[in-house]
N, C-alpha and C positions, 0 to 999 in steps of 0.2 A: 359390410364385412370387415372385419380388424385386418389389420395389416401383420404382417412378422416381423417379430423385434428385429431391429437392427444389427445386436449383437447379442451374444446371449453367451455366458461362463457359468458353467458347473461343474462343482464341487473341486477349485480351485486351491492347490497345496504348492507352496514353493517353499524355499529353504535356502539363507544366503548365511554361510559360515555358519553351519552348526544351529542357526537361530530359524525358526518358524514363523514369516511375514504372512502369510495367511494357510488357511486350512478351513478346508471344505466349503469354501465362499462360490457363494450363486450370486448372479449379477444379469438383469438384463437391460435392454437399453430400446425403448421403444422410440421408431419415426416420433418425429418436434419434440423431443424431450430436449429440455434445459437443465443442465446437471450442473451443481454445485458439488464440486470433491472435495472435502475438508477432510482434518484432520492434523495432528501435530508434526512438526518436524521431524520427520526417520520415522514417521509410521507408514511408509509405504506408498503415499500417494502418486508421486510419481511413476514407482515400478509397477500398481497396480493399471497406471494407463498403459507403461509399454506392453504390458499383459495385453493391456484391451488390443492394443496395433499390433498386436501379435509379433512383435518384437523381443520380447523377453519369453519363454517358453518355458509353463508350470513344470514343476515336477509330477504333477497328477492332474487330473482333470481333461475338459475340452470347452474348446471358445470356438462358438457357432456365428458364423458370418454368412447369412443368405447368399445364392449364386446374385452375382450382378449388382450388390450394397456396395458403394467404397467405403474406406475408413481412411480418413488422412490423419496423422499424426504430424503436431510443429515439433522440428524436433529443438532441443535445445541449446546442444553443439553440432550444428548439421557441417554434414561433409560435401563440401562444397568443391573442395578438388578434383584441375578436370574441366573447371569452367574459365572462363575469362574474367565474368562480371556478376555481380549480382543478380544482375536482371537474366542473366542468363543460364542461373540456377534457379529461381525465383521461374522461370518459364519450359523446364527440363520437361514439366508433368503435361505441358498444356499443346492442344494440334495447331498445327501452324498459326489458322486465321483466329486462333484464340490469345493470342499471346500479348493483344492490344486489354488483357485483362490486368495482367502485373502489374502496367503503368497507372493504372486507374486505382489499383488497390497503395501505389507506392506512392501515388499523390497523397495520400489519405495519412498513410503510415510512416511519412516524412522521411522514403527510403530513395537511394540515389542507386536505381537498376543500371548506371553507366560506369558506377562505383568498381575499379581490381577488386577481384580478390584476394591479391597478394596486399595489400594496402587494406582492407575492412578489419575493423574491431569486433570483439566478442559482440558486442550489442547490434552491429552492423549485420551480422550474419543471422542474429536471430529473427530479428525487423525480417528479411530476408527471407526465412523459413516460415516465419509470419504471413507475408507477404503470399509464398507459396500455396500454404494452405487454403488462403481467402482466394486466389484467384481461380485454382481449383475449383473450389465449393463442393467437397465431396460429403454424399448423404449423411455421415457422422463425421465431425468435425471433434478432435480431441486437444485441449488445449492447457497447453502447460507453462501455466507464470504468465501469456500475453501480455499482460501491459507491462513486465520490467523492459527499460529502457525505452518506455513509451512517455513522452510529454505528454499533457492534459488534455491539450486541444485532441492529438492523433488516440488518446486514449474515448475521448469522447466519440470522434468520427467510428472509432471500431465497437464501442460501443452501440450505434446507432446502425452499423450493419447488421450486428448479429442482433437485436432486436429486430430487423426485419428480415431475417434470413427465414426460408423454410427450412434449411439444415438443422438437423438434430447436432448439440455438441453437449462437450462434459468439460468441465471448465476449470480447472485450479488455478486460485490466485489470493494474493495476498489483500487485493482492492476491496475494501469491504462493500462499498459505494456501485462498483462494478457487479459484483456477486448480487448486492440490492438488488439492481435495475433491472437485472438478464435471466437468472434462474426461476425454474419452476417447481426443481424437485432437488432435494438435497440426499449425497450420500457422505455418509459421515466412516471415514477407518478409527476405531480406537482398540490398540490392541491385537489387531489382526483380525476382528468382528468387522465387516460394513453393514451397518445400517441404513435404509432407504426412507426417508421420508417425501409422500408427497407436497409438499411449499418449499419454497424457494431461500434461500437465503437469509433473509429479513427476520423468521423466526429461531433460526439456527441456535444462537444462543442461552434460548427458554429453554430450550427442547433440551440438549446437550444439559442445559444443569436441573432438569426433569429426571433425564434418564441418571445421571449420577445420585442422585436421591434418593432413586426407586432403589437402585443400585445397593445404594447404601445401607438403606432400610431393611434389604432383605439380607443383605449379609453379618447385621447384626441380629437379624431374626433369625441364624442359621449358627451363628456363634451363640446366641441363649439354649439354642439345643442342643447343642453341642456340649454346653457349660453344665444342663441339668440330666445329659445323659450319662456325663463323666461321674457326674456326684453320684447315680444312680447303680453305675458300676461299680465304685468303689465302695459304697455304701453297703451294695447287694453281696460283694464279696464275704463281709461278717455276716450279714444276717443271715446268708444262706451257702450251704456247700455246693452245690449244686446252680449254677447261674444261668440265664436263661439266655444263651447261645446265636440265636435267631437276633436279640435285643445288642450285643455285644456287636453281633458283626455289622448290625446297622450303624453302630456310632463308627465302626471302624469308614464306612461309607461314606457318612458324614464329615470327618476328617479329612478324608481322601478328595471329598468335592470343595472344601475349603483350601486344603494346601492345593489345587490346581487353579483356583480363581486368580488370576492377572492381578496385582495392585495398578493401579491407576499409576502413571508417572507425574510426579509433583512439579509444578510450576519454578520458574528459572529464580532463583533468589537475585533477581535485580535490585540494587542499590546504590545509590549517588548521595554524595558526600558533599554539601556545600565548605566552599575555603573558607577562609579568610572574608569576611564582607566584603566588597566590591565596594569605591564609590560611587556616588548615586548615578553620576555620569558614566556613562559603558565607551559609549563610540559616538562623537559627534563628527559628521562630514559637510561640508561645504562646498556647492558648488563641482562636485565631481564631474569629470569628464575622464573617456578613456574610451580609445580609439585602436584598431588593430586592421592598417591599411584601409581599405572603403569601410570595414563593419565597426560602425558605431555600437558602444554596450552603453556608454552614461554618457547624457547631456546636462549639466545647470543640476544634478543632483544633490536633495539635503538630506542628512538623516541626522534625528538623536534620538539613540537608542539609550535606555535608561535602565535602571537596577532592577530585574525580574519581568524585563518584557519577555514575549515570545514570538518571536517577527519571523513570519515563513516567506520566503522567495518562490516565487512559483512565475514561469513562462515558457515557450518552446524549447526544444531540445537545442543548444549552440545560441540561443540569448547574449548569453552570458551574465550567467547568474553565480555560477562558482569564481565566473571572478570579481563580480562585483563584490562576491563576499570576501577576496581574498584582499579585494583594498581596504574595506574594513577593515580588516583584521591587520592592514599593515602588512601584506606578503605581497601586493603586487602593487606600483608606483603610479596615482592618479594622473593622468598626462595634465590636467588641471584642478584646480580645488583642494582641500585639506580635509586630511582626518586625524583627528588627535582621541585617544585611547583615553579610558578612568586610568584608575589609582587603583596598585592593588589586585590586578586581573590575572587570575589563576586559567590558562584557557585547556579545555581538553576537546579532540578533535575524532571525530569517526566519519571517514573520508570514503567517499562512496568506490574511491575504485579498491579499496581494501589495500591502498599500501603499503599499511603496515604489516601486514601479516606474510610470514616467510613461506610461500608456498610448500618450500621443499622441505623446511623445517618443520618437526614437530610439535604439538599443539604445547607440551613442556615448554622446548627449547623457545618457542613463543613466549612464555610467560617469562619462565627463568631470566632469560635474554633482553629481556627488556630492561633496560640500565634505568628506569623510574620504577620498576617494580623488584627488581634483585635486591638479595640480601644476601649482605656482607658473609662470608664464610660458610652458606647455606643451597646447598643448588637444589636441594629439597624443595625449598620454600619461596614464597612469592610474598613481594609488601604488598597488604590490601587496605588502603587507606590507615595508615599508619602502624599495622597489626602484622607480624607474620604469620604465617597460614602454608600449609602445604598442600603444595599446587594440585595434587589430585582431588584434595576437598574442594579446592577454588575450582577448579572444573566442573565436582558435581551439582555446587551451588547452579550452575549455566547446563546441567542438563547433560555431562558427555559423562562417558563411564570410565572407569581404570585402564581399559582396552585402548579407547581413543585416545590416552595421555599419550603414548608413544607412535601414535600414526603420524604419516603426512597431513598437513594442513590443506594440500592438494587431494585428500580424500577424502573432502569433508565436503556436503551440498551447500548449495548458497544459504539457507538457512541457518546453519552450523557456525559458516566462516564469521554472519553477520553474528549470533551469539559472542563467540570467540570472540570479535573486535568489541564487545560492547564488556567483555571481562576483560579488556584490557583497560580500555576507556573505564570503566568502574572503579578500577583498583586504587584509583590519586583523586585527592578533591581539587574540585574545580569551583569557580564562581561564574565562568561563560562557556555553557554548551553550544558544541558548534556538530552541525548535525548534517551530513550532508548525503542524500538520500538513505536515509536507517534504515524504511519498511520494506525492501528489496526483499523476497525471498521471508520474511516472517512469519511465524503461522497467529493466529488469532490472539489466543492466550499471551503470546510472548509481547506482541504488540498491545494489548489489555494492560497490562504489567510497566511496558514504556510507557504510555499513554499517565498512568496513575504515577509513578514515580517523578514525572516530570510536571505533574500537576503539584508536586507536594516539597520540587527542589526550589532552594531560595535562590538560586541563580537566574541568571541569562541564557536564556535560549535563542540560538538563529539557525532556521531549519529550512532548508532547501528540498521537496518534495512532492510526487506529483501524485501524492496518494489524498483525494480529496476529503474524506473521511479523517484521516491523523491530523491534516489542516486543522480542520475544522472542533477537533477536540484537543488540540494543543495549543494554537497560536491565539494572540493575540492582537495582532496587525499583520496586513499582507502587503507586499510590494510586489508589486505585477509589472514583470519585463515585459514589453510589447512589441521590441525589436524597433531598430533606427535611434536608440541611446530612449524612450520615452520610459522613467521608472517611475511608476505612482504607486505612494503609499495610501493604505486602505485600513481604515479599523476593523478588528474581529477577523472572519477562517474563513474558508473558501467560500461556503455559501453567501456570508455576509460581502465577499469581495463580489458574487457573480451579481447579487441583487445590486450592489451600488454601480455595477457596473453596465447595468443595464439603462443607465440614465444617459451614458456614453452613447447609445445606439442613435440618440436623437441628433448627434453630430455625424457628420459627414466630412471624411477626410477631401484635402485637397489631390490634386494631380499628384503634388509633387511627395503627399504624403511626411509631410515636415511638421504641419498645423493643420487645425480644424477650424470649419468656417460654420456658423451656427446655420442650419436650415432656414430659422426663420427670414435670415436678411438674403436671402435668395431673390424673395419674391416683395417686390415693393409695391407693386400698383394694387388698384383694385378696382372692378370690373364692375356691371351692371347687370351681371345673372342672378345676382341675390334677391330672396324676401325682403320687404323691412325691419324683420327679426333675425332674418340670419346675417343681415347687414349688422344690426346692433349688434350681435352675437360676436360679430369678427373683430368688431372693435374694442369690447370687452377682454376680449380671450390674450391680447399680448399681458394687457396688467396682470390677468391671473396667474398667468404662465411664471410673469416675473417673479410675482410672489410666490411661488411653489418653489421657483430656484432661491430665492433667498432665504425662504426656510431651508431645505437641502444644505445649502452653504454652510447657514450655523451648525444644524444636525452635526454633520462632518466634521468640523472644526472641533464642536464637541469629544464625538467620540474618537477625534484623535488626536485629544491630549493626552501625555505620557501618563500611563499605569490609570487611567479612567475603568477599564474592564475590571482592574481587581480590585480597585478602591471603591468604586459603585456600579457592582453587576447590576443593582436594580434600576438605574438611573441610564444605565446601557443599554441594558434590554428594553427599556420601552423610547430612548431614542432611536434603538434601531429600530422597530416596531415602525416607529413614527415616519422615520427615513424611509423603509417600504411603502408605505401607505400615500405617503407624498410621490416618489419616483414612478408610482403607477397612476396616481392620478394626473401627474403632466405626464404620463403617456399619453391618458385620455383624450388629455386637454389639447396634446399638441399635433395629435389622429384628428381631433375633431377641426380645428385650426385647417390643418392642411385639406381635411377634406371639404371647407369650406372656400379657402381657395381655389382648388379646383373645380369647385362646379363655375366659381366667378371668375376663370380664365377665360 
């Protein structure tokens, strides 16, 4: 027997300032559905979920909630006052002997439930609200943005819950990698239309430039009749006195369903400007160290970054990765070791907590006010790498309308504010992009757009980000904070960092967690429960083993000499090729090894 949907909206009409966000939109949401919510920035995604938690209230319509279903809703600036601690919001929903759930879930989601609340940050409180939801686990679970301010690790861990959840949820997020793994059915807003498709994420793409196709095709099939009805009228008016009435007021129809068709909204005219060439040299470090009371961030650290690398930082939330990057860059003082800067370094910076941008101030006074972007005697006008331009064009270019040039910068969604900052960052050329967390809050398209423009700038990139997908189509080498100062640089993007990282697995840290001591020299004797074969076997298996790590060795050294990725992609791809192929067969080899010792213990 079928179950009753979960939630169920019909024929749903709201209307925010004058404007129409949806209309007459049906929506249901069946038990174990995996929803995927897409759609563009300010098309609705959000207020369509508070619609779902029945937090936002249509102008028409009704949203069906079976007796006895929960719906939890994260909210995204939850009001937490009133409580003491995190943990003590994070546990408001749960009965007493439930309440050992929060801590289980805030292990995971790397959230401190002993944390004031007078003392948490934006990100603290959402982890929090996060945190809330999951320990809950209510029948539909609605989720909005979860992984920002999520590290990779805690991104992966929630990840692997709601893969095994029986909770139904609906899921907005910018993670493309995430959306992959978890959905099963996508709804797509364009326009104030939701479309539903049953698959998941993975095909979203195709589909979406299907429908714009189809889209297209028919609207220029509707414009040719349009074109040969008009000729037909005008034409008919000479030949005849008398015209044929019924024929006339159909094109007038015609017209009529034409001037109400939606245009599509055009993609953000992103553009970056390389300076000045850079010398080849960017940033060489020596020897770094840098310390902040017990928490070690770098030990014995080298780097030389080079003219058009793309080196992403990626490790747990409070690492310290932003400031690893800040000694690079020369803003924060290595307690040991040197770094010396190229020639020539043009730097532009988009800084993830948005400090540039003037809350209070409007999105204008933003632009105008920027003393690298003002022009002299013009408060019209904005410098756009070396061009003036007036600043409501340079808005529309980013997607905001006339309206928005005079609002607060405080009423604009994370999406917006991150546009905004990247029109500001766009406006001056640079030769080193410094990047630090960008994809926060982006919708697909806008990130499709980063992704390609910085494939095609001749600068330097260093990109700090826990969006594994943008890794993996942007950079070029990874450096992996591990926590206790340990930073390894890695050739190629997140996947290529996880597969070489998986050779790692075969060491075992000490007590003291300082060094690694190789499993093999654990065990030195050897016993007399072997065959004569599996005796020869065990003696064989160190030489192989060696040999598999000194291919490994070279592999690496290889692929990460400077600019090897875009001097010889083909020559990369099939060392890395090669480097998998090896780090899984000394897995084989050293599974087989161990479990040969043990039967000879």
């Amino acid at each position: 027997m079928a179950r009753a949907p979960l939630l169920q909206l019909s024929q749903i009409s709201l209307t925010f300032g004058g404007n129409p966000v949806f209309d007459g939109l049906d929506l249901v949401v069946q038990p174990m559905d995996r929803v995927a919510l897409v759609g563009r920035n300010g098309s609705g995604k959000s207020t369509l979920m508070k619609v779902m938690a029945g937090l936002v209230i249509p102008d028409s319509g009704t949203r069906v909630v079976p007796p006895g279903v929960t719906v939890g809703y994260m909210e995204q600036d939850p009001d937490i006052s009133g409580f003491a601690t995190l943990g003590d919001y994070a546990a408001s929903g749960l009965p007493e002997d439930e309440t050992y759930k929060v801590d289980v879930v805030a292990e995971g989601l790397k959230f401190r439930p002993d944390m004031p609340v007078g003392t948490a940050s934006g990100g603290e409180r959402r982890r929090a609200a996060l945190a809330k939801l999951m320990a809950e686990a209510p029948e539909l679970m609605l989720l909005d943005e979860p992984t920002n301010h999520l590290d990779i690790q805690a991104i992966e861990w929630l990840e692997a819950e709601l893969a095994s959840t029986r909770q139904a949820f609906v899921l907005i997020s910018h993670d493309r990698a995430f959306l992959r793994a978890l959905t099963k059915a996508t709804l797509w807003i364009d326009r104030g239309d939701v479309r539903r498709r049953d698959s998941g994420f993975e095909g979203f793409e195709e589909w979406r430039e299907t429908v714009w196709a189809e889209e297209d095709e028919a609207r220029h099939k509707l414009d040719r009749k349009i074109k040969a009805e008009a000729k037909w009228a005008v034409e008919g008016i000479s030949a005849r006195r008398k015209r044929n009435q019924g024929r006339v007021r159909a094109l007038q129809v015609l017209r009529a369903e034409r001037s109400s068709q939606i245009r599509r909204q055009g993609t953000a005219m992103l553009e970056l400007e390389s300076g000045p060439t850079s010398g080849k040299k960017v940033i060489e470090a020596r020897g770094l160290e840098k310390s902040f009371g017990d928490k070690l961030i770098a030990r014995d650290f080298d780097l030389r970054v080079q003219r058009g690398d793309r080196v992403a930082f990626v490790g747990p939330n409070g690492v310290g990765k932003t400031t690893l990057l800040k000694m690079l860059l020369g803003q924060v003082a290595p307690d040991k070791g040197t770094v010396s800067l190229g020639t020539n370094l043009e730097i532009a910076v988009f800084d993830q907590t948005r400090a540039q941008l003037d809350l209070n101030a409007s999105l204008w006074e933003n632009l105008t006010g920027d003393p690298l972007m003002a022009v002299s005697g013009a408060s019209d006008q904005v410098m756009v790498r070396g061009n003036p331009k007036h600043v409501v064009a340079y808005l529309k270019d980013f997607l905001f309308d006339e309206r928005q040039a005079r609002a607060p910068v405080k009423s604009l969604s994370g999406g917006e504010k991150a546009r905004l900052l990247l029109a500001k960052l766009m406006a001056r050329p640079s030769n080193l992009l410094v990047l630090d967390e960008p994809t926060n809050d982006l919708d697909v398209e806008t990130l499709d757009l980063l992704q390609d423009i910085l494939g095609d700038y001749d600068g330097t990139v260093l990109l700090v980000s826990h969006d594994r997908d943008f890794i993996d189509r942007v950079a070029t080498a990874t450096i992996a904070l591990e926590g206790r100062g340990k930073a390894t640089v890695y050739p190629g993007g997140w996947s290529d960092y996880a597969a070489q990282r998986g050779a790692q697995a075969l060491e075992m840290p000490t007590k003291s967690g300082s060094s690694h001591v190789n499993l093999r020299d654990d065990v030195k004797k050897v016993s007399q429960g072997l065959t004569f074969t599996e005796k020869k076997r065990l003696d064989t298996l160190p030489g192989l083993i060696e040999k598999l790590e000194s291919e490994i060795t070279k592999l690496t050294e290889f692929m990460a000499q400077p600019g090897m990725y875009d001097k010889e992609p083909v020559k990369f791809q099939k060392a890395n090729q090669g480097l998998v192929e090896r780090q899984k067969a000394l897995a084989e080899l050293e599974g087989e090894w161990m479990a040969l010792l043990e039967k000879d213990s």
